[in-house]
TIPABA-856443 format. One record per residue (C-alpha): residue in one letter; residue number from 1; x, y, z; chain. Coordinates in Angstrom, 2 decimals, padded with zeros to 5 digits. Layout:
REM residues N
A/NUM/X/Y/Z/A
...
END
This chain:
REM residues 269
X/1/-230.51/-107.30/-042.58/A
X/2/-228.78/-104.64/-041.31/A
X/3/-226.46/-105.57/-037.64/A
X/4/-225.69/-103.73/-035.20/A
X/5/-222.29/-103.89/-033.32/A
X/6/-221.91/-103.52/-029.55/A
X/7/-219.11/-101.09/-029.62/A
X/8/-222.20/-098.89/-031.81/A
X/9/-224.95/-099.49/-028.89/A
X/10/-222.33/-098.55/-026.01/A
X/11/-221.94/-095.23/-028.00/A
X/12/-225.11/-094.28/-028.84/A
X/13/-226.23/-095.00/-025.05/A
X/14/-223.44/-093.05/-023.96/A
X/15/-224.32/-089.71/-026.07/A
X/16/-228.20/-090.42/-024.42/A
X/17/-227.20/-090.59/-020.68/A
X/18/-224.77/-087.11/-021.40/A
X/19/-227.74/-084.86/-021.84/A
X/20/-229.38/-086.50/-018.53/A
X/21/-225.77/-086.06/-016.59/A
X/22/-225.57/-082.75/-017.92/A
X/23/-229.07/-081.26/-016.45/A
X/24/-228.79/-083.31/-013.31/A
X/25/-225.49/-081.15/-012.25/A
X/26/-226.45/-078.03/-012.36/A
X/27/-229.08/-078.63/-009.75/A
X/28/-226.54/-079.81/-007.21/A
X/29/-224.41/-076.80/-007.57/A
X/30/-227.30/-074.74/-007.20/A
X/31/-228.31/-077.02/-004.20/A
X/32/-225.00/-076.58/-002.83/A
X/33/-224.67/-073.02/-003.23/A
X/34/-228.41/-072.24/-001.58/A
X/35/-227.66/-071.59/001.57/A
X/36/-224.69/-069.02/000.59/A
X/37/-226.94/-065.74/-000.28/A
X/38/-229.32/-066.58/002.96/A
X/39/-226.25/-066.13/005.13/A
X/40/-224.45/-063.17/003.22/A
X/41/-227.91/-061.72/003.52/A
X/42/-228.04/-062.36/007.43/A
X/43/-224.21/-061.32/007.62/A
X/44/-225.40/-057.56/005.50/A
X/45/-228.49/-057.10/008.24/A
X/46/-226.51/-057.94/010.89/A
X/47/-223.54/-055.68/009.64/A
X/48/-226.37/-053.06/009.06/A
X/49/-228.11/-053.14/012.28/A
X/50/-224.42/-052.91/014.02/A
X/51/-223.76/-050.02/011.92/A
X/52/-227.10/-048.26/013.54/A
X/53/-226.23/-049.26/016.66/A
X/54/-222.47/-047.50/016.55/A
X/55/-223.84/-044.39/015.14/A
X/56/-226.60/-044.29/017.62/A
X/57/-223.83/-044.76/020.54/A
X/58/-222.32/-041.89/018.97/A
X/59/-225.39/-039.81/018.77/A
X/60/-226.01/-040.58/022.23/A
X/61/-222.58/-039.49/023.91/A
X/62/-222.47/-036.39/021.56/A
X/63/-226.02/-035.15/022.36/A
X/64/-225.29/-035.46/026.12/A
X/65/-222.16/-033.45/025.53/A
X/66/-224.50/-030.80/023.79/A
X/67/-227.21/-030.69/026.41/A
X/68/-225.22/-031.42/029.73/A
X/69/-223.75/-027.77/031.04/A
X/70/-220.80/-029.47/031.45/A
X/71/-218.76/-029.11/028.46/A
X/72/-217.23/-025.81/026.64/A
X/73/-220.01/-023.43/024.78/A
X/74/-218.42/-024.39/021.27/A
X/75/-218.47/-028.33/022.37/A
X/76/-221.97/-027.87/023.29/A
X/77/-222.85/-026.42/019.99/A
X/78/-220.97/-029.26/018.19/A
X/79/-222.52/-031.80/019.93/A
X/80/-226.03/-030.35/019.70/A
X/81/-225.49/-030.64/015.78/A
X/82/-223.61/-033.37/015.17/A
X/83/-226.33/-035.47/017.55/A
X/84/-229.20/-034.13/014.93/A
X/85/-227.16/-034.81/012.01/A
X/86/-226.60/-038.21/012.83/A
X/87/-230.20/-039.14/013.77/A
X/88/-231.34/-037.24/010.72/A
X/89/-228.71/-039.67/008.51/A
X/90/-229.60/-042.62/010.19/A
X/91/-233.34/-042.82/010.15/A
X/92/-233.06/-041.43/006.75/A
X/93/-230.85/-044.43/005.57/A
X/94/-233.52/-046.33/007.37/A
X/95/-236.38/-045.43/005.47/A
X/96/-234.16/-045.77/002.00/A
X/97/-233.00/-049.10/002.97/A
X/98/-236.77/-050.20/003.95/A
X/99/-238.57/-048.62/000.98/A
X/100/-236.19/-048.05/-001.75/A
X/101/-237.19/-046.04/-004.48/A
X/102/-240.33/-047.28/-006.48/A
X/103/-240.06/-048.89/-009.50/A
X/104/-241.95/-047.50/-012.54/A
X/105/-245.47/-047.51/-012.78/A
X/106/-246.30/-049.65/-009.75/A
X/107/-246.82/-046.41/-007.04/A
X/108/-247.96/-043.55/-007.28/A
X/109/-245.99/-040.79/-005.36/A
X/110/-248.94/-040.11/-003.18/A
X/111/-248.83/-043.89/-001.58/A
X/112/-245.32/-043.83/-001.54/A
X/113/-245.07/-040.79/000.71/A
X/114/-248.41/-041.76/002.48/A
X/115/-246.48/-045.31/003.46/A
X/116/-243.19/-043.35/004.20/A
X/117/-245.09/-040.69/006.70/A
X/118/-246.90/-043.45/008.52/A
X/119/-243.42/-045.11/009.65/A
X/120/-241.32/-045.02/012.92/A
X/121/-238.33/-043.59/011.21/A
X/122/-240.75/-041.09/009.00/A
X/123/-240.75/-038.57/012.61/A
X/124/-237.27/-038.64/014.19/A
X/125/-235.93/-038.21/010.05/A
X/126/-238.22/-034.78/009.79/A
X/127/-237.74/-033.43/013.17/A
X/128/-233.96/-033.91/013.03/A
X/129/-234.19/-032.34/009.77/A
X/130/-236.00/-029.28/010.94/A
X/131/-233.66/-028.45/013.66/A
X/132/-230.35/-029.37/012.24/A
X/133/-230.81/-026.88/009.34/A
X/134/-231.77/-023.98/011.93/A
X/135/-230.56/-021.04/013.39/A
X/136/-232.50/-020.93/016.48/A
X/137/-230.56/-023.47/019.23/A
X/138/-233.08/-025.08/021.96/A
X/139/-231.15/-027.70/024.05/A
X/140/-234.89/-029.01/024.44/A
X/141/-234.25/-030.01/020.89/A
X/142/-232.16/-032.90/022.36/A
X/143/-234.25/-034.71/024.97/A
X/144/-235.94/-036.82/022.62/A
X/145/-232.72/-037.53/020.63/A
X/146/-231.53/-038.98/023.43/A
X/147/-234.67/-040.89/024.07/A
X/148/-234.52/-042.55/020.90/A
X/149/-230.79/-043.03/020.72/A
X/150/-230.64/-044.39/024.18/A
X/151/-234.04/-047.31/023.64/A
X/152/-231.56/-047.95/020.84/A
X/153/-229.16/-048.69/022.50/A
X/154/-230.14/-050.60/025.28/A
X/155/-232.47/-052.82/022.74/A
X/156/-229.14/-053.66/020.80/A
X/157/-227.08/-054.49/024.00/A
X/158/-229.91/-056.78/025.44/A
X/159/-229.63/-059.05/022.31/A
X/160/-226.49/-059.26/021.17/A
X/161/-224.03/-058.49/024.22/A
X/162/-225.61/-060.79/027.13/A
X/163/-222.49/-062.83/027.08/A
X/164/-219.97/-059.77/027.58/A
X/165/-218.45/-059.70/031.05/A
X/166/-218.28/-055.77/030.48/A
X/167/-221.99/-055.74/029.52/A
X/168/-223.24/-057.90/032.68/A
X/169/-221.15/-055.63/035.22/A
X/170/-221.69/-052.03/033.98/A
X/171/-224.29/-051.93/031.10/A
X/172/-227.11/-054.76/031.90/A
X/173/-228.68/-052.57/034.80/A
X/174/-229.10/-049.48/033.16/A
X/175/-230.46/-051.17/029.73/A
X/176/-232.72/-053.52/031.70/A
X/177/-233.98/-050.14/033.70/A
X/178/-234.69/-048.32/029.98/A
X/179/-236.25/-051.69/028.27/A
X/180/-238.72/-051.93/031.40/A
X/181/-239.67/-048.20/031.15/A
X/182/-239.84/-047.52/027.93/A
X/183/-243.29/-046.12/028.43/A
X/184/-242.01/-043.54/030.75/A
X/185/-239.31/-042.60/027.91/A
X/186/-241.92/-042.06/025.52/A
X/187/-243.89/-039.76/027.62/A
X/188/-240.47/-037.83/028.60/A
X/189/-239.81/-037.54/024.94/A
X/190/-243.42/-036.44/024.11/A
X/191/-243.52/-034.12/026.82/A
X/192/-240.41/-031.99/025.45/A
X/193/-241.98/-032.32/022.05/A
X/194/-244.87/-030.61/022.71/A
X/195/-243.38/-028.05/024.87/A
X/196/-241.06/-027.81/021.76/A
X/197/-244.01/-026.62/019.72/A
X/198/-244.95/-023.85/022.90/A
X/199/-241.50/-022.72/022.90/A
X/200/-241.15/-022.20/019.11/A
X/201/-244.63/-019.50/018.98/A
X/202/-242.53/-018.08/021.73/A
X/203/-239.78/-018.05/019.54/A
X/204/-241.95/-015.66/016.99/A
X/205/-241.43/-012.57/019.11/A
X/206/-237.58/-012.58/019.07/A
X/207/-234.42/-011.95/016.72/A
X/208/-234.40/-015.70/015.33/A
X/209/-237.88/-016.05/014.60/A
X/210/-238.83/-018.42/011.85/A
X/211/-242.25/-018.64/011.04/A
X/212/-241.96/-021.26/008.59/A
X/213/-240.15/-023.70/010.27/A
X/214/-242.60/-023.20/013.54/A
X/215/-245.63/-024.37/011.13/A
X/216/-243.78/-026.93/009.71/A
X/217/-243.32/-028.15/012.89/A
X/218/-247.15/-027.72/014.65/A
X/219/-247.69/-030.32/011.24/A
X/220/-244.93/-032.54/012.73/A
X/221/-246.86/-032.25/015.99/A
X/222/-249.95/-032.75/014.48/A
X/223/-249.19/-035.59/012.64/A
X/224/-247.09/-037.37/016.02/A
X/225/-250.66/-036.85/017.61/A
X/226/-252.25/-038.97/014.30/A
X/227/-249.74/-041.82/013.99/A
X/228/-250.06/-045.07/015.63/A
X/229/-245.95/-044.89/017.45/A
X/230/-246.82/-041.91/019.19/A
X/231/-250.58/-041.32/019.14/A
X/232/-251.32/-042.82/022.74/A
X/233/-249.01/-040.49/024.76/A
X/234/-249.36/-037.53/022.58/A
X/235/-253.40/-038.02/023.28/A
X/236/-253.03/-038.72/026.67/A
X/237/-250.59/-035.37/027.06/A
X/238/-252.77/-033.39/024.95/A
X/239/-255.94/-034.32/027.11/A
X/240/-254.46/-033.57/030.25/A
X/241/-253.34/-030.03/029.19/A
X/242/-256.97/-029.38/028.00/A
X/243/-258.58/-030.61/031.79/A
X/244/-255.83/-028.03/032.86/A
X/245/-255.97/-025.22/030.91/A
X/246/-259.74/-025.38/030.14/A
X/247/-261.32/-024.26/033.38/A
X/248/-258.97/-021.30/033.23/A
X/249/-259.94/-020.54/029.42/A
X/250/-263.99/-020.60/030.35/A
X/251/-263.11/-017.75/033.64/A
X/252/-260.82/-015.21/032.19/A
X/253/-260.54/-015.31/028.25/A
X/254/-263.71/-016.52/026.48/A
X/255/-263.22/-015.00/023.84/A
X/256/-260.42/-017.74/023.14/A
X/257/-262.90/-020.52/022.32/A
X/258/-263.68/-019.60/018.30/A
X/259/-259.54/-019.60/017.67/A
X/260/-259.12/-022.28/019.44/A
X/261/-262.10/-024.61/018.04/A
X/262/-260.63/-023.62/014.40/A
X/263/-257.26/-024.71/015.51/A
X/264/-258.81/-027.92/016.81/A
X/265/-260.96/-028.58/013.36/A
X/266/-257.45/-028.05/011.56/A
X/267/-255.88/-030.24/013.83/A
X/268/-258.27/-033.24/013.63/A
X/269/-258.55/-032.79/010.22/A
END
């Protein structure tokens, strides 16, 4: 009969239960450590969204140095560029950081553009874009910067600086008055956009003409009037300027209404 000594059973048990201790630890560390890559995350958005919100402070005081007739011509001309080349790198950071680039096989490029053209970021990103890399120098060019920049801003302050003594005395007035009329913003920065467009086939009979960029931007237009951020003012805009120009259209030039119903089926198309 064969024995078995209790020194032997202690070891064998021993060399069972250090499989079992083994797996159980690696679960606590990875218990422990959980919560570390949700708050790094939170810490990089954060750190992100306060990087936005400096360059969009910048954008802001250096497109009212370019537009106000305050400042030196060669200021002016800085400021009206740098302000578009800022806007232009931060909404186009924006759309990288949201979308990223596709991996292999699982988009087409048609959806991918079709989902980056029907974003917020997708409009300032092109019209920046348009402008920065032009000759032709419309100070117009900067009243929706400054839109943007400035409901930017104010958001930003609202939510992070309410407990700033600097914030409640000089800043909380002005951002509450921008957050409350944010509709009338929109409509100031629609308004210039479409008088943009007017001033641009204007543009056609001078020196610095630029025929392509003035299409490319009637399809900026166009698609502003399409897209669900600025659809409802550009509409409403849009419709009064047809009630106004209309009756005037129907007296004098009649001849007007075939161009201008082929220019409509384009434009609804």
């Amino acid at each position: 009969m064969n024995s078995t000594s209790p020194s032997e059973l202690s070891a064998s048990s021993g060399g069972e239960a250090t499989p079992a201790n083994d797996n159980a630890r690696p679960s606590d560390s990875v218990g422990s450590n959980s919560p570390g890559p949700a708050r790094s995350r939170i810490a990089l958005q954060l750190d992100q969204r306060s990087l936005h919100f400096s360059v969009s402070a910048w954008v802001l005081i250096v497109a009212l140095i370019g537009i106000l007739p305050l400042a030196p011509r060669q200021l002016q001309y800085k400021g009206y560029r740098l302000s578009l080349l800022g806007t232009t790198c931060t909404t186009g950071y924006a759309l990288f950081a949201f979308y990223r680039l596709p991996r292999a096989g699982n988009m087409h490029a048609a959806q991918i553009f079709h989902h980056v053209a029907s974003s917020k970021d997708f409009i300032p990103f092109m019209y920046c874009l348009m402008f920065v890399v032009s000759e032709l120098q419309l100070k117009l060019v900067l009243v929706p910067v400054i839109c943007w920049a400035l409901e930017h801003v104010a958001r930003f302050l609202r939510r992070h600086f309410t407990n700033s003594s600097l914030y409640r005395t000089y800043l909380e007035k002005p951002c509450t008055w921008v957050e409350t009329n944010t509709t009338a913003v929109n409509f100031l920065s629609s308004n210039a956009e479409i008088l943009l467009g007017f001033l641009l086939i204007l543009s056609l009979f001078s020196r610095k003409r630029n025929a392509m960029q003035t299409f490319m931007y009637w399809q900026l237009l166009k698609l502003m009037y399409h897209s669900p951020f600025t659809a409802g003012y550009h509409r409403a805009i849009w419709l009064k300027i047809g009630r106004t120009v209309n009756p005037y259209i129907n007296r004098y030039t009649p001849f007007l209404h075939d161009p201008i119903n082929a220019g409509m089926r384009w434009w609804f198309r």
